[in-house]
Biopython code that builds the backbone (N, CA, C, O; Angstrom):
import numpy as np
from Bio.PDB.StructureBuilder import StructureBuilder

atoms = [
    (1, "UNK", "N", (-13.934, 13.480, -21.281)),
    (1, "UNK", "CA", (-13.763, 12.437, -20.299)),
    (1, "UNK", "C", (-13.189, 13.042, -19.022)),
    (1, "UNK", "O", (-12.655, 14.151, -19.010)),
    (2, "UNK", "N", (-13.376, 11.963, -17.530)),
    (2, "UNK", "CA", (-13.236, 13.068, -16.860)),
    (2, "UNK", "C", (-11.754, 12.705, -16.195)),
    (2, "UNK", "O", (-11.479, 11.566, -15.818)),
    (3, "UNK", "N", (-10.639, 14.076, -16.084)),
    (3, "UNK", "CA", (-9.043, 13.375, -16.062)),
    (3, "UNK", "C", (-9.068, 13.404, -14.546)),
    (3, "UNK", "O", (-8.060, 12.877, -14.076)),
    (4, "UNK", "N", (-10.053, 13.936, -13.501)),
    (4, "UNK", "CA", (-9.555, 13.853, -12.161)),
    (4, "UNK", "C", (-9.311, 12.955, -11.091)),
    (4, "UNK", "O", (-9.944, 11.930, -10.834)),
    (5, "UNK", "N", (-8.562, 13.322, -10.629)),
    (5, "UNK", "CA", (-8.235, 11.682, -9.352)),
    (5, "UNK", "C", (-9.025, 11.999, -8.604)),
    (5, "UNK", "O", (-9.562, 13.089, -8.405)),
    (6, "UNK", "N", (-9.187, 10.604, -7.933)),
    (6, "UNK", "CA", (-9.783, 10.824, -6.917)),
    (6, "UNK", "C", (-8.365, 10.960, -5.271)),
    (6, "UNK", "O", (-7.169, 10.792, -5.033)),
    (7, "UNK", "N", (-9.437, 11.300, -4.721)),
    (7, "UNK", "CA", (-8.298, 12.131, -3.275)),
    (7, "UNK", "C", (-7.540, 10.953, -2.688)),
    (7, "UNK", "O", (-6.438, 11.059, -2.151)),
    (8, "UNK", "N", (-8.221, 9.819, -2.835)),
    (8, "UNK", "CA", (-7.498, 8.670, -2.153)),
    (8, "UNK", "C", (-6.110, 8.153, -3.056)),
    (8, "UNK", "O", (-5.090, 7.595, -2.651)),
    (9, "UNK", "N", (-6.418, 8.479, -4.126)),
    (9, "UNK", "CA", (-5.215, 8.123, -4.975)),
    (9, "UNK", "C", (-4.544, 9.591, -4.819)),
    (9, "UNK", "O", (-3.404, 9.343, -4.427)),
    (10, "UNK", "N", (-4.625, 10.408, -4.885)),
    (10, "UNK", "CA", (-3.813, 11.504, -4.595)),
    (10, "UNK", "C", (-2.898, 11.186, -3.594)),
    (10, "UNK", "O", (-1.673, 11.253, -3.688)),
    (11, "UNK", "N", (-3.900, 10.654, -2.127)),
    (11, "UNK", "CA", (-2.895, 10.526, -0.897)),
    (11, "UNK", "C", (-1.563, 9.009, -0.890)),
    (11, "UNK", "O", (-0.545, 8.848, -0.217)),
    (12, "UNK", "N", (-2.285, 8.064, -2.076)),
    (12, "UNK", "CA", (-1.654, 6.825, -1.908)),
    (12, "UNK", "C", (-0.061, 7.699, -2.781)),
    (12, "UNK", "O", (1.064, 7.235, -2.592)),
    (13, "UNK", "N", (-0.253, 8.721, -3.516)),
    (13, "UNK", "CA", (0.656, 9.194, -3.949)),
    (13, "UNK", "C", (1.941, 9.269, -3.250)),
    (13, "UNK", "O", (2.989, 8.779, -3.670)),
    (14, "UNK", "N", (1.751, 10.081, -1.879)),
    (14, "UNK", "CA", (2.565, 9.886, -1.564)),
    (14, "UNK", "C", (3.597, 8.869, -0.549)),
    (14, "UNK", "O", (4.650, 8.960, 0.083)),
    (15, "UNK", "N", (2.662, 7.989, -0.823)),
    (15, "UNK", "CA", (3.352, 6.420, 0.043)),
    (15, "UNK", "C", (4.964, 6.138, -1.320)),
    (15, "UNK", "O", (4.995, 6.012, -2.544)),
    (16, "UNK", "N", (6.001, 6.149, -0.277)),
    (16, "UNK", "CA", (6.573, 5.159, -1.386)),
    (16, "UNK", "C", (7.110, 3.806, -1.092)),
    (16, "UNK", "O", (8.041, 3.383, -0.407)),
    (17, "UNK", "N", (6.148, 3.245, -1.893)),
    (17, "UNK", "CA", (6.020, 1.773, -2.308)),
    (17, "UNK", "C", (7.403, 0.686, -2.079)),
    (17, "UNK", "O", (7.448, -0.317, -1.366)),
    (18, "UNK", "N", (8.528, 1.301, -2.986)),
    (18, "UNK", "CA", (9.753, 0.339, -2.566)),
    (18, "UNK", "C", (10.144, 0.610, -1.232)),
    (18, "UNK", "O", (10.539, -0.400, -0.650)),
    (19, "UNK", "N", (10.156, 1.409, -0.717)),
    (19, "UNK", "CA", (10.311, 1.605, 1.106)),
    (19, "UNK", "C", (9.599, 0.556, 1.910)),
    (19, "UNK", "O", (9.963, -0.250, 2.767)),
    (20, "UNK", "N", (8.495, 0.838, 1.355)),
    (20, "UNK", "CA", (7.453, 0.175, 2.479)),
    (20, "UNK", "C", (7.375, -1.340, 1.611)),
    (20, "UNK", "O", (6.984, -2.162, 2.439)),
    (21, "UNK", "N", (7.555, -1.906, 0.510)),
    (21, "UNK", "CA", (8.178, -3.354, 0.226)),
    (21, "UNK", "C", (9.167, -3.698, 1.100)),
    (21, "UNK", "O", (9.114, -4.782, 1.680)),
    (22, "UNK", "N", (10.435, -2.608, 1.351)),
    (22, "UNK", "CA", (11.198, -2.987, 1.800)),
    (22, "UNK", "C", (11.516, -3.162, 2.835)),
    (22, "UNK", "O", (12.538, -3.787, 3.117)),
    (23, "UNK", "N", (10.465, -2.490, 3.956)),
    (23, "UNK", "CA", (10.208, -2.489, 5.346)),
    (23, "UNK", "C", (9.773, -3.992, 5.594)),
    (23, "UNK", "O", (10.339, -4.720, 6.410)),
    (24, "UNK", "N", (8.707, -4.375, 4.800)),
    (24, "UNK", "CA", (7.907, -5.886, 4.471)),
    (24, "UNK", "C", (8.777, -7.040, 4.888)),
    (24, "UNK", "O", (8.694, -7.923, 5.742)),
    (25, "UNK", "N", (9.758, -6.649, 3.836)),
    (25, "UNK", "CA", (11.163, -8.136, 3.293)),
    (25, "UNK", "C", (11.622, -8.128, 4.540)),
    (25, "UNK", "O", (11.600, -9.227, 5.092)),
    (26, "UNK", "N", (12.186, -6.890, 5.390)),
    (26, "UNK", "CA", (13.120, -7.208, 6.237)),
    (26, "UNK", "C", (12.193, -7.362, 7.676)),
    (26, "UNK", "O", (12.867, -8.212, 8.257)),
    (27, "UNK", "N", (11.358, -7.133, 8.347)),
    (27, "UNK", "CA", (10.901, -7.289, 9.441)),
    (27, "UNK", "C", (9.689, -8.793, 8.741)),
    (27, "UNK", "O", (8.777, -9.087, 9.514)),
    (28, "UNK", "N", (9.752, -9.547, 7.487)),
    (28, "UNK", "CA", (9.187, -10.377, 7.393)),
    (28, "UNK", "C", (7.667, -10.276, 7.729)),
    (28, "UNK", "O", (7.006, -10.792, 8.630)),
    (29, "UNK", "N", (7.423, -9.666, 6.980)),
    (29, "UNK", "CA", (5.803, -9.092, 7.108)),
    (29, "UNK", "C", (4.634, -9.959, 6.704)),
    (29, "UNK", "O", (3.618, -10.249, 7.336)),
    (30, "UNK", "N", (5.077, -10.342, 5.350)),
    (30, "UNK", "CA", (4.001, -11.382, 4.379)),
    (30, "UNK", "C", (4.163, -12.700, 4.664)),
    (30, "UNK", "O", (3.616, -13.584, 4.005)),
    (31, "UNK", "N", (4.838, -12.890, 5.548)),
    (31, "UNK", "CA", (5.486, -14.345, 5.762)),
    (31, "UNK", "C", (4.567, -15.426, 5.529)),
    (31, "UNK", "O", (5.018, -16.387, 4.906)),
    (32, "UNK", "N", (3.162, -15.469, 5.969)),
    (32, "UNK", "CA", (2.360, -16.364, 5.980)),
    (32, "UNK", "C", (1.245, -16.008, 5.675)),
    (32, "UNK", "O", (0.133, -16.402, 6.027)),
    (33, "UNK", "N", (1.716, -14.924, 4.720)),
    (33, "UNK", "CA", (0.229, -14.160, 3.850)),
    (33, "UNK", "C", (0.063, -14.759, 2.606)),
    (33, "UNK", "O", (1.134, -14.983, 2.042)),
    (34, "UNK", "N", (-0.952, -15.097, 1.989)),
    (34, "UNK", "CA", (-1.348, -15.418, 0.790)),
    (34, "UNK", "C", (-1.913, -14.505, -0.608)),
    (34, "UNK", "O", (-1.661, -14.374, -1.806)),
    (35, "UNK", "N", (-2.687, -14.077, 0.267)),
    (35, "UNK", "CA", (-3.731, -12.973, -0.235)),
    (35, "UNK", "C", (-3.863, -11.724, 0.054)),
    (35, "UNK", "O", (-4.033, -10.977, -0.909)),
    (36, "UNK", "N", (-3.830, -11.134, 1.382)),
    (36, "UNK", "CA", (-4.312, -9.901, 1.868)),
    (36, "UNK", "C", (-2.859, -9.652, 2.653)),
    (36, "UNK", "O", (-2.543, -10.137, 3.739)),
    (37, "UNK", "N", (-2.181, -8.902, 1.940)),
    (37, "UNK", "CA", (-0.521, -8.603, 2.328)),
    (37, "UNK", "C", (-0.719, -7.580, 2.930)),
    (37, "UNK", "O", (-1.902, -7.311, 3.134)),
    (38, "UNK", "N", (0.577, -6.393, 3.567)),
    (38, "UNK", "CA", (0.642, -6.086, 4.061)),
    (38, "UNK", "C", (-0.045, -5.020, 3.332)),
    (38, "UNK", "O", (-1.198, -4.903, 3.748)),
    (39, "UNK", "N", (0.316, -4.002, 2.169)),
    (39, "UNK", "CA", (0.360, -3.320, 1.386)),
    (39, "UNK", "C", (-1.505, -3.422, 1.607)),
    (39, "UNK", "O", (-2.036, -2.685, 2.438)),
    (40, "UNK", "N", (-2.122, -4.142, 0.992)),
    (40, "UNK", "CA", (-3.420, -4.308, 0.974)),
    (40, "UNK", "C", (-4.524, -3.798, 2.063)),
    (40, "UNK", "O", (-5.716, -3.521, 1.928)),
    (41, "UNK", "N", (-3.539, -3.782, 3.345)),
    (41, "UNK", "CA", (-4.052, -3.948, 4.733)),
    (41, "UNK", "C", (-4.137, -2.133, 5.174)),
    (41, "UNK", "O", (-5.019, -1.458, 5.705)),
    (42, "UNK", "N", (-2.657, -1.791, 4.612)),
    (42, "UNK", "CA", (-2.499, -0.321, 4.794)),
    (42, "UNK", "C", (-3.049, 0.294, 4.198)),
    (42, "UNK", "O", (-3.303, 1.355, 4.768)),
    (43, "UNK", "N", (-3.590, 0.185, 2.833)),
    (43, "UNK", "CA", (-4.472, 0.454, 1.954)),
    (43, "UNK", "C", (-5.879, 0.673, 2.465)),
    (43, "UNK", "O", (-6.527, 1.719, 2.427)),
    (44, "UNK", "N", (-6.187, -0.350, 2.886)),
    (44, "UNK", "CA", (-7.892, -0.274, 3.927)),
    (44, "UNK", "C", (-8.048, 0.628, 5.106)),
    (44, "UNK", "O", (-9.037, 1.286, 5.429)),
    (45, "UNK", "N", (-6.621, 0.513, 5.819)),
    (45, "UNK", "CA", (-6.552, 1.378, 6.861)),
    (45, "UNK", "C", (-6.747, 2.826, 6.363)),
    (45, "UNK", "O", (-7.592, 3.657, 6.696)),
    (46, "UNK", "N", (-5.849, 2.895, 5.575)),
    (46, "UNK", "CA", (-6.213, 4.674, 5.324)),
    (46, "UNK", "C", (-7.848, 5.155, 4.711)),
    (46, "UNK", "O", (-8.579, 6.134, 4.862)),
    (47, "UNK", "N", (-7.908, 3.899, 3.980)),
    (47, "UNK", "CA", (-9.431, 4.147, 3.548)),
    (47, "UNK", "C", (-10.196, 4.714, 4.572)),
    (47, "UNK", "O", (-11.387, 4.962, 4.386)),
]
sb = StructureBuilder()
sb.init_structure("model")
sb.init_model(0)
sb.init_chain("A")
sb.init_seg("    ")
for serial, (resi, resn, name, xyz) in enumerate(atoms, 1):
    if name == "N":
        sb.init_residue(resn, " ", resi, " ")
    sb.init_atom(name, np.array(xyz, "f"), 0.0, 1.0, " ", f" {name:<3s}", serial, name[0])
structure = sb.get_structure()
């Protein structure tokens, strides 16, 4: 089976996640998001 990542998950590697939640909470990011949060958005961007 095949164990390799792919490069995009390599790079999401080094995002860290509770930082950038926590950037979210305090500058009120998701405020009037439902669906397509912030996290989601940065995600596409790097894509």
């Amino acid at each position: 089976m095949n164990q390799i990542k792919y490069i995009f998950s390599q790079v999401i590697e080094f995002l860290d996640r509770i930082h950038f939640n926590y950037l979210v909470r305090k500058y009120n990011g998701d405020h009037y998001i439902k669906h397509y949060t912030c996290w989601n958005q940065l995600l596409t961007l790097i894509l």
